[in-house]
C-alpha positions in Angstrom: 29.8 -73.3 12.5 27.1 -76.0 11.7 24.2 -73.6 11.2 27.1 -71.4 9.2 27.5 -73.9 6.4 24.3 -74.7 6.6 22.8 -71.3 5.2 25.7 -71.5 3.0 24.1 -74.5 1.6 20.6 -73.1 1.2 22.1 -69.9 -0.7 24.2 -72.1 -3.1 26.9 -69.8 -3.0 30.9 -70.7 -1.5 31.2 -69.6 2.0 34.9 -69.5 1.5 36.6 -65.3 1.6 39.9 -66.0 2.3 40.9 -63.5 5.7 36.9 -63.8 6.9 35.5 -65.5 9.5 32.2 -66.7 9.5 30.7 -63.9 11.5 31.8 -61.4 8.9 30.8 -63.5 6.0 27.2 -63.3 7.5 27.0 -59.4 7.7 28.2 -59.2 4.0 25.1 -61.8 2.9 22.4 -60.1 1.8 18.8 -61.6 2.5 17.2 -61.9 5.9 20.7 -62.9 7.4 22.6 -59.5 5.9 23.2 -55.6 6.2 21.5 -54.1 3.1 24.2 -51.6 1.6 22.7 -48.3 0.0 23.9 -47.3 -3.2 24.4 -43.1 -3.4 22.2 -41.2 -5.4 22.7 -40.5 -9.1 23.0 -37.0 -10.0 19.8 -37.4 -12.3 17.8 -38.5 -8.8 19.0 -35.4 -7.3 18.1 -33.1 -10.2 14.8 -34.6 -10.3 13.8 -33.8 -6.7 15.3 -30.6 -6.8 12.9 -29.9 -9.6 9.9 -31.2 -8.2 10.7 -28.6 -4.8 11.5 -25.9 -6.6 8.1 -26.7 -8.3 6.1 -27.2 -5.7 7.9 -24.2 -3.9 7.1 -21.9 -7.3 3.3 -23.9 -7.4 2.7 -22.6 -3.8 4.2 -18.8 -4.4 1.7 -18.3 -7.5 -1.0 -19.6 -5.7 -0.5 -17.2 -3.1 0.0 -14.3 -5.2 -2.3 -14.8 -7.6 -5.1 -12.9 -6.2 -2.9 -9.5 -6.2 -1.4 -10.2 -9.7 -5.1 -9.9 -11.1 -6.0 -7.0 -9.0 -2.7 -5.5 -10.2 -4.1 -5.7 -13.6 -1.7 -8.1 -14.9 -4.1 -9.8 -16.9 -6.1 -6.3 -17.7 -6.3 -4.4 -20.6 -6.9 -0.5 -19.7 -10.5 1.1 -21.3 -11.2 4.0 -22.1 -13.6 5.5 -19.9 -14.8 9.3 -19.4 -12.0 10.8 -20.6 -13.0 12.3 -23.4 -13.7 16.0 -22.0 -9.9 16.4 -20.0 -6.9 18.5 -19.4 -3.9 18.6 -17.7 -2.1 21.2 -15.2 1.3 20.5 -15.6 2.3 23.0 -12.9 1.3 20.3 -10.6 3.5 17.0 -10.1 3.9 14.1 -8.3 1.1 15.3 -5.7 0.4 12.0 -4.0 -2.8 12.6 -2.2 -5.7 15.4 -3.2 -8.3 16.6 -0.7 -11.4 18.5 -2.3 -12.6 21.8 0.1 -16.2 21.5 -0.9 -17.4 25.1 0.0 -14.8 26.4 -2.3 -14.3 24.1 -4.7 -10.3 24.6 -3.6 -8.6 21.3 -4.0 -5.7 20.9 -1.8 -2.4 18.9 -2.8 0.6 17.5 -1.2 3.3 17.7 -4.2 6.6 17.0 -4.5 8.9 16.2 -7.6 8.9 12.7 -9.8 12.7 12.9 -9.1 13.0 12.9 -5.3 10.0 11.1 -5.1 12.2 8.0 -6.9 14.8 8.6 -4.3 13.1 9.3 -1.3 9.2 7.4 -1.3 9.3 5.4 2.3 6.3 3.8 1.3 8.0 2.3 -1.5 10.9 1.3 0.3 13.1 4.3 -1.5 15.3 5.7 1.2 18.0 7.5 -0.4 18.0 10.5 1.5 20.5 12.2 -0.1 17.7 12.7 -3.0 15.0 13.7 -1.6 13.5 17.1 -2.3 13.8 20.3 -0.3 10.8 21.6 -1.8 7.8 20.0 -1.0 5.0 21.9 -0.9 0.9 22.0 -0.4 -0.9 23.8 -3.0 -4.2 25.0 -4.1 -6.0 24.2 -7.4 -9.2 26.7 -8.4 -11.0 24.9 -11.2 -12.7 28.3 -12.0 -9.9 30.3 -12.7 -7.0 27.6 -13.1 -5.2 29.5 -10.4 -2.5 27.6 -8.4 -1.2 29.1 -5.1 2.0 27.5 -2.8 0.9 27.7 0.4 4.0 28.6 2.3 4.8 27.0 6.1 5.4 29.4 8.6 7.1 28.2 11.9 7.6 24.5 11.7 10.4 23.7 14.2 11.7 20.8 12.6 15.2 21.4 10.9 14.5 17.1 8.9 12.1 19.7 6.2 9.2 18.6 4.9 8.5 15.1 2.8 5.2 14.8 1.7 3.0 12.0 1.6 -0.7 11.8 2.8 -3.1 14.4 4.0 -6.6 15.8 5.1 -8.0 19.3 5.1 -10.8 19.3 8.1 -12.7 22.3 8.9 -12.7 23.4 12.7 -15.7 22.8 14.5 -15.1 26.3 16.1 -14.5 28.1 13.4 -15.8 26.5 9.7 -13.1 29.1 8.6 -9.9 28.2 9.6 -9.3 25.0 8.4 -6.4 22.0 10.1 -4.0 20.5 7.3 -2.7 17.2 8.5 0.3 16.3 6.3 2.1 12.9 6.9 5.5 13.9 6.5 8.5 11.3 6.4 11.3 13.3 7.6 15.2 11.8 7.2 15.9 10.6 10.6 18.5 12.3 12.6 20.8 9.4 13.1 21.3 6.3 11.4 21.9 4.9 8.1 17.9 5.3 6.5 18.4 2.2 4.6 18.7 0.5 8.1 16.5 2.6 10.4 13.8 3.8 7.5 12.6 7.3 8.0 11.6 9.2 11.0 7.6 9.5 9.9 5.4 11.8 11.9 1.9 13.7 11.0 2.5 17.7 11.2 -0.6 19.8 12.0 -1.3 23.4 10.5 -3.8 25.7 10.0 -4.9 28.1 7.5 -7.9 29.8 6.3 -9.6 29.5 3.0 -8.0 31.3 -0.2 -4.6 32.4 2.8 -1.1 31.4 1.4 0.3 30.7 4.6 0.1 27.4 6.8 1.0 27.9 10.6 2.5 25.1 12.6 0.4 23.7 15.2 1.7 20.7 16.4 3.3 17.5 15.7 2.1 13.7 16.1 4.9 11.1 16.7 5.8 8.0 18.4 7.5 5.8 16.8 6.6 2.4 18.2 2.3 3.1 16.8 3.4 5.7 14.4 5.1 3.6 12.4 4.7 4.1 8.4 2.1 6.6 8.0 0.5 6.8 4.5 -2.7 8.3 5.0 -4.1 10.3 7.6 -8.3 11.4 8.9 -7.9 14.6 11.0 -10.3 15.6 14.0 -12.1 19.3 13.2 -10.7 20.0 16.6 -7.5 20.0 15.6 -6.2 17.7 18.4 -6.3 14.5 17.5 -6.0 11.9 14.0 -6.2 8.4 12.4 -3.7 7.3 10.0 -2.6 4.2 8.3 0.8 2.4 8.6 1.4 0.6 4.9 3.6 -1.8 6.8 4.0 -2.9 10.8 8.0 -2.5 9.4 10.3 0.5 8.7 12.5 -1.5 6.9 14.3 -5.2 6.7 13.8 -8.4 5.0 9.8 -9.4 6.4 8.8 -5.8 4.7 10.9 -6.6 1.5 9.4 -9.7 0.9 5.8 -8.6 1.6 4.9 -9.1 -2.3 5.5 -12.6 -1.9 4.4 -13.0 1.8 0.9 -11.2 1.6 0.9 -10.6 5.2 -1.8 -9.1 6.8 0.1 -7.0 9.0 -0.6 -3.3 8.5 -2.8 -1.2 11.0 -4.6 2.0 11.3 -3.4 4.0 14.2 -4.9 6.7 16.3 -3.0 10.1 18.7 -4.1 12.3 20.7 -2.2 15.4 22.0 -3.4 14.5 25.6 -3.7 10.8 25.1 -0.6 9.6 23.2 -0.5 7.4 20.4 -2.1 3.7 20.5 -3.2 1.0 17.4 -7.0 1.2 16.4 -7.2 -1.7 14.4 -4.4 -4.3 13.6 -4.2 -7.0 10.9 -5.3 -5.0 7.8 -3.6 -6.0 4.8 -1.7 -4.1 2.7 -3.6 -0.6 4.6 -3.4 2.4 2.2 -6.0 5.5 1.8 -8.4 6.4 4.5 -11.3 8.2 4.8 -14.1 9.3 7.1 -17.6 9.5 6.0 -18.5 12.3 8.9 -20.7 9.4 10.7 -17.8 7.3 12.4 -17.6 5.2 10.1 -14.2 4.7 8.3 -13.2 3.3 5.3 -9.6 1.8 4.5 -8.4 1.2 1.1 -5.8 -1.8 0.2 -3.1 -1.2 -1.8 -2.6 -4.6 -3.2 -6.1 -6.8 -3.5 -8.4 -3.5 -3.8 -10.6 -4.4 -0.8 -12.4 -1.8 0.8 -12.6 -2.3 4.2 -15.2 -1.0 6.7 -14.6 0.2 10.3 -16.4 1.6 12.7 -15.2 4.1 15.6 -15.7 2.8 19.0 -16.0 4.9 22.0 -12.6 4.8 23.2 -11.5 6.1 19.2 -10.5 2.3 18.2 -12.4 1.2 15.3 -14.4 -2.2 14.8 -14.8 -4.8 11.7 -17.9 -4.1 9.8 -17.5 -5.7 6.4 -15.0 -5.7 3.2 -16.2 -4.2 -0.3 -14.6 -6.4 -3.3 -13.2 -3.7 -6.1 -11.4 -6.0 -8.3 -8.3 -4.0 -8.3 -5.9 -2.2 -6.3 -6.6 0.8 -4.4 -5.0 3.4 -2.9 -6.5 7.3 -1.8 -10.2 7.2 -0.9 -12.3 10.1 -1.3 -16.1 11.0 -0.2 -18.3 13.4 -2.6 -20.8 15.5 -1.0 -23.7 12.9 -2.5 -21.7 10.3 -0.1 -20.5 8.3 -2.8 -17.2 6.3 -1.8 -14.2 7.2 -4.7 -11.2 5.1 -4.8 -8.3 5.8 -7.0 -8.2 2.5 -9.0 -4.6 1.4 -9.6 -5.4 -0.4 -13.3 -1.4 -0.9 -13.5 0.1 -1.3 -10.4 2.9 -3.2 -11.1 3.2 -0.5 -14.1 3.8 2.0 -11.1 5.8 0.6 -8.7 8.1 -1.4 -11.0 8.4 1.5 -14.0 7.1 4.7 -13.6 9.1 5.1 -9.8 12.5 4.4 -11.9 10.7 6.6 -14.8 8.4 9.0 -14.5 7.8 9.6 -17.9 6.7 5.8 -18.4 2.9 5.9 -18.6 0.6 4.1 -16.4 -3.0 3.4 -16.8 -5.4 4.9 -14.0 -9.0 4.6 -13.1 -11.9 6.1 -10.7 -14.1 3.9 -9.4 -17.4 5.0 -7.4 -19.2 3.2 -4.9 -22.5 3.5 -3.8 -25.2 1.4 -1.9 -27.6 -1.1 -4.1 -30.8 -0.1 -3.7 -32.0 -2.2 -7.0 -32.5 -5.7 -7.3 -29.5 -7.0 -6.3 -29.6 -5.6 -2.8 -32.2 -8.4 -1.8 -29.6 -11.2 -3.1 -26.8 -9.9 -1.1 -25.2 -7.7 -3.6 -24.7 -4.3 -0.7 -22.5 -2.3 -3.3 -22.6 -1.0 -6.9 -18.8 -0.2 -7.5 -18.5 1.3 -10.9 -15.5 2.4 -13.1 -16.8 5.7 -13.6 -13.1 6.7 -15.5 -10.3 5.0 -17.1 -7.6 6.2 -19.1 -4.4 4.4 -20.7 -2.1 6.9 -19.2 -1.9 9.8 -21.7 -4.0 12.1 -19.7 -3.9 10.4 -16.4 -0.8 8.7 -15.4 -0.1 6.6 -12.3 -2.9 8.6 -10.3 -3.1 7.7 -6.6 -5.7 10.2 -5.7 -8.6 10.7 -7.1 -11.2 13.4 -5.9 -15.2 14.4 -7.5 -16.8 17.5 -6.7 -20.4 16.6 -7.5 -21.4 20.0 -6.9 -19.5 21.0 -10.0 -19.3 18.1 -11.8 -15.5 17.7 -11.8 -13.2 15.1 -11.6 -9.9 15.7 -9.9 -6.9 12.9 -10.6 -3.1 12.8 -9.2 -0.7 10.8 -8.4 2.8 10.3 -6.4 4.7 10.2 -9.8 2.2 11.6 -11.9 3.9 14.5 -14.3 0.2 16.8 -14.4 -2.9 17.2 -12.7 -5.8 15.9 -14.5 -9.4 17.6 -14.4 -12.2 16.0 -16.4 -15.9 16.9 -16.9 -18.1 14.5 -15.4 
């Protein structure tokens, strides 16, 4: 009680509470003898550090999708760029991928219409399958003649029909001839809700002969835990075997919807067999789109989102190594290979354009581009620069609209441009 009064005294202040003792009085002094008491928060405080997390949370978002908002052309103005000797077949729409026969000069296409394609476009997480079209088809475009021809299927088992998407034309090694189709085809899947389950994707085989009408079933490629979300597919020329991309390592669900934000690398380029079953080639691509082989087993993979090129390389069991990126500056989607070797890349100048505006409107137009790419063998080759890429065409959208594929014949000097919601084939002298 003593020592009580005595810090009493040295605070100055009356130790008298009526109802306390001494021991409480103590806990209620503040200073080295006392409990410090917490005052709540105001509501400003709480305001203010909300702000500076949302901030910080916004500040670290940006930063991470910056890189694809440029190479999406947000900050791009469209040029125009060998466009000035065009026209337009508009016979021919929403034909997502194009595939030049060089021999012929036939260029195959996997069309559909800009309708279903809105409503049922896996790839673009649209899986309304009540919308999709029943009449998908592959045709042939003769540049000589402007004849188109429907080539019709003949005995394809599947009663799911026929949803286009990706495709190669590969002549048989047996027969230069008869000619394998590989189509990826996203068929409605036999059970499920497709919003929950996504679509049942497979790659259907056929074969045909240059200038027939008719494309007979062979066989088809699925497995659905490797065979995932097919975009783009490289066919064997002995018709038994494939590499494909999967756009996403996700049918469908909240890590796939958010993947704008995320930037994962998670895609993948697969590879089947009909002996050896299905199996991943190469894991951790980002954003895996077009694909094409350059005849010398050596691959190239186009990304839909930063534009990067990148380079594989088939290994001896038919998975495929790292060999380098090419920077393009912008996003990419179908790849194509002239008979000169040089590397073509549909150019998305306006991809946000596309997948924001022209899928809900197809008559919205979008800015496309060609760009060429082609080893440095100048200067620049001895300080590192490997690549020339150059924007060999670019138009606002009048003539060319959202084109995904875009195809040269160097033989005949012709440019070939489509795309999955395009409302025309272009053709432009080059």
């Amino acid at each position: 009680m003593t020592y009580i009064k005595a810090v009493c005294g040295h605070l100055h202040r009356s130790c008298h509470v009526p109802g306390t003792t001494d021991i409480e009085l103590l806990q209620r002094r503040r200073g080295h003898y006392a409990v410090l008491r917490r005052r709540p928060p105001t509501m400003g405080r709480l305001f203010s550090s909300t702000g500076v997390l949302l901030l910080a949370v916004f500040g670290g978002v940006y930063l991470r999708i910056r890189p694809f908002l440029a190479a999406a052309g947000v900050w791009r103005t469209a040029e125009s760029i060998g466009n000035g000797n065009c026209k337009i077949i508009p016979q021919l729409q929403a034909c997502e991928k194009a595939v030049l026969h060089q021999p012929t000069g036939l260029v195959y296409l996997a069309c559909s219409t800009p309708h279903s394609r809105a409503q049922w476009t896996p790839a673009l997480n649209r899986l309304n399958a009540s919308g999709r079209s029943e009449t998908d088809y592959v045709a042939t475009y003769d540049s000589k003649t402007d004849v188109i021809n429907r080539l019709q299927f003949s005995a394809l088992p599947s009663q799911s029909g026929i949803s286009l998407h990706g495709m190669d034309v590969v002549a048989s090694s047996e027969d230069p001839s008869v000619l394998y189709v590989y189509l990826v085809n996203h068929r409605k899947p036999e059970t499920g809700d497709p919003w929950k389950v996504g679509a049942d994707s497979v790659i259907e085989l056929f074969k045909t002969q240059s200038g027939s009408n008719t494309l007979e079933y062979v066989r088809t490629f699925r497995d659905p835990l490797v065979l995932l979300t097919p975009n783009d597919v490289v066919g064997s020329s002995d018709g038994k075997s494939c590499h494909f991309t999967n756009d996403h390592s996700q049918k469908t669900g909240l890590k796939r919807r958010l993947g704008l934000l995320t930037q994962l690398s998670d895609s993948s380029v697969g590879f089947c067999h009909v002996d050896g079953g299905c199996k991943f080639a190469y894991t951790g691509l980002h954003a895996s789109n077009g694909i094409v082989n350059s005849g010398n087993d050596t691959f190239y993979v186009g990304d839909c989102l930063l534009g990067d090129i990148t380079v594989l390389e088939r290994q001896s069991d038919n998975t495929l190594a790292f060999i380098e990126a090419i920077k393009t500056g912008r996003s990419s989607d179908n790849l194509a290979i002239d008979a000169n070797g040089a590397l073509w890349v549909a150019g998305l100048s306006d991809a946000l354009g596309m997948i924001l505006r022209q899928i809900n409107d197809p008559s919205v137009p979008v800015a496309s581009s060609a760009l060429r790419i082609t080893a440095n063998r100048g200067l620049g080759s001895f300080y590192g620069v490997k690549y020339n890429v150059d924007k060999i065409f670019e138009d606002p959208g009048e003539l060319a609209s959202g084109s995904t594929s875009v195809v040269y014949d160097s033989e005949r000097k012709r440019l070939f441009m489509h795309g999955i919601m395009s409302p025309h084939l272009t053709v432009c002298s080059l």
